[in-house]
Residue frames relative to the residue before (quaternion, step in Angstrom):
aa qw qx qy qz dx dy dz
X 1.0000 0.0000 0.0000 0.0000 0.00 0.00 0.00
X 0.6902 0.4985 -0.2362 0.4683 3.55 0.77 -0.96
X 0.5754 0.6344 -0.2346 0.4599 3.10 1.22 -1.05
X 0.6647 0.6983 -0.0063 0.2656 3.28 1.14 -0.84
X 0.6404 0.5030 0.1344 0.5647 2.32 1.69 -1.82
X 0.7149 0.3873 -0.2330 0.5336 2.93 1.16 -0.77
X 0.5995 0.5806 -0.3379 0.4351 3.60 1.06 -0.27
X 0.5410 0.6087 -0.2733 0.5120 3.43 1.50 -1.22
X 0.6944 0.4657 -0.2654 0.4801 3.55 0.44 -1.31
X 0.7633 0.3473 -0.2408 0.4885 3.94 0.50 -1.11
X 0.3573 0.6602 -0.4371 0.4953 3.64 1.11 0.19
X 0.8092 0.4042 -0.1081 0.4124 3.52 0.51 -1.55
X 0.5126 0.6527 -0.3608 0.4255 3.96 1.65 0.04
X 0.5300 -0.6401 0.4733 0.2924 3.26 -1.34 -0.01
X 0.6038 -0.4482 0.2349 0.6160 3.46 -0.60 0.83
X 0.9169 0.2762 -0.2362 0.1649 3.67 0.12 -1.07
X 0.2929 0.7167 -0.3954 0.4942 2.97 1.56 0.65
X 0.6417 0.5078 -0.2480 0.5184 3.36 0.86 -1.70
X 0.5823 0.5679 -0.3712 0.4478 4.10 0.77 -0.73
X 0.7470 0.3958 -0.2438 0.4753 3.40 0.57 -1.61
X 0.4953 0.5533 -0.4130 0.5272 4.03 1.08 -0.63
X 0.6614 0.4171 -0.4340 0.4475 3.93 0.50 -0.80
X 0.6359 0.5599 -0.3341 0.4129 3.16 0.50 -1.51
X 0.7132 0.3740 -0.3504 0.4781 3.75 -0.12 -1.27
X 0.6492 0.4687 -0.3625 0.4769 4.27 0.51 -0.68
X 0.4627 0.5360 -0.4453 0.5481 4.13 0.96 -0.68
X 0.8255 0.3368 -0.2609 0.3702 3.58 -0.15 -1.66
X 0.5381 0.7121 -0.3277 0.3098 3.61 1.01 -0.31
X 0.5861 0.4469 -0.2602 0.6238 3.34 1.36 -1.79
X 0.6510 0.4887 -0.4716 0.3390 3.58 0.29 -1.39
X 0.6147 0.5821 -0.3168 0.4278 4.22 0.48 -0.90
X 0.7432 0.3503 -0.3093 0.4789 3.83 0.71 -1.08
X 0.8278 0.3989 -0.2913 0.2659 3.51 1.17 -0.40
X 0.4842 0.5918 -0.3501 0.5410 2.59 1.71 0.82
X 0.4053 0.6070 -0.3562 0.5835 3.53 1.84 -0.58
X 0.7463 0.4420 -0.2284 0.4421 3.74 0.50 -1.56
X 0.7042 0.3886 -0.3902 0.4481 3.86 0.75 -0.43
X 0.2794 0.8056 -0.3636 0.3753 3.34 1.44 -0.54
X 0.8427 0.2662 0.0097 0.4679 3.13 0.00 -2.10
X 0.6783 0.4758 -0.3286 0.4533 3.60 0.80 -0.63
X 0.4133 0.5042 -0.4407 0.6171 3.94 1.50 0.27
X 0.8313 0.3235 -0.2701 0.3625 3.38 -0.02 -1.41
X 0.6076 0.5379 -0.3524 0.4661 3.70 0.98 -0.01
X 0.6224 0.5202 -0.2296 0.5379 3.47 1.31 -0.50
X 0.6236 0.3282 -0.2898 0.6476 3.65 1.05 -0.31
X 0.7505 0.3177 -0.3981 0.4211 3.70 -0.21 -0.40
X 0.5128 0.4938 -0.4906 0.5025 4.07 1.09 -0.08
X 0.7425 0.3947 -0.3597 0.4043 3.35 0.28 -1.70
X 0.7488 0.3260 -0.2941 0.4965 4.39 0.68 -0.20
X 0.2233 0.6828 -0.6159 0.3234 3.51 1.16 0.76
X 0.7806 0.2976 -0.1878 0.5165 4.10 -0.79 0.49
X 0.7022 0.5054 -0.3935 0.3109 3.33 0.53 -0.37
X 0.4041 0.6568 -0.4660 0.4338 3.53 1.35 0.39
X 0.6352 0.4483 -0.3160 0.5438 3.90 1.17 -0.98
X 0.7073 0.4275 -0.4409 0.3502 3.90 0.29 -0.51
X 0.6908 -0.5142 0.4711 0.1908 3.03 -1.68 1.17
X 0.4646 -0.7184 0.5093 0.0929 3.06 -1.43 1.15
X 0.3423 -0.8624 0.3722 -0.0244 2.89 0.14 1.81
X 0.6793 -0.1025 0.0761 0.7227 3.69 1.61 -0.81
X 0.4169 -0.6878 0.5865 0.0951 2.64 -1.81 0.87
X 0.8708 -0.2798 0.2366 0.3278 3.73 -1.23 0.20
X 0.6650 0.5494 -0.0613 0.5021 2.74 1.30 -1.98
X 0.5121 0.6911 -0.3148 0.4013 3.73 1.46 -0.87
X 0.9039 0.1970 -0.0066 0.3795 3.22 0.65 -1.28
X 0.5318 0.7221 -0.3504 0.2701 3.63 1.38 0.69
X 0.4392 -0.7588 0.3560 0.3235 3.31 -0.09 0.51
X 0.1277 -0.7203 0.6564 0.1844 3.87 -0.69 1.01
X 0.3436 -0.6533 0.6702 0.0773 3.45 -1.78 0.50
């Protein structure tokens, strides 16, 4: 239905209207699939460090500074 509608409506533009409608729909997909890699990083790091709150602390700050 929506699908529709929108076609009906962009049917009724001028060629260059109908350009800038493409253009603004291009940048759209381009935004969710970057929204969608976004999340599919941040879901991959917070599984792969799922547990790692319970594991012992193995070193400390002090472990890993460099003295001169």
């Amino acid at each position: 239905m929506l699908d529709e509608m929108i076609y009906r409506y962009a049917q009724k533009l001028p060629y260059s209207l109908k350009k800038e409608v493409l253009d603004f729909v291009q940048y759209l997909l381009m935004k969710a699939e970057q929204q969608e890699e976004q999340d599919w990083s941040w879901f991959s790091l917070s599984s792969a460090m799922r547990g790692m709150e319970e594991e012992p602390v193995l070193y400390t700050v002090e472990d890993i500074k460099v003295k001169f």
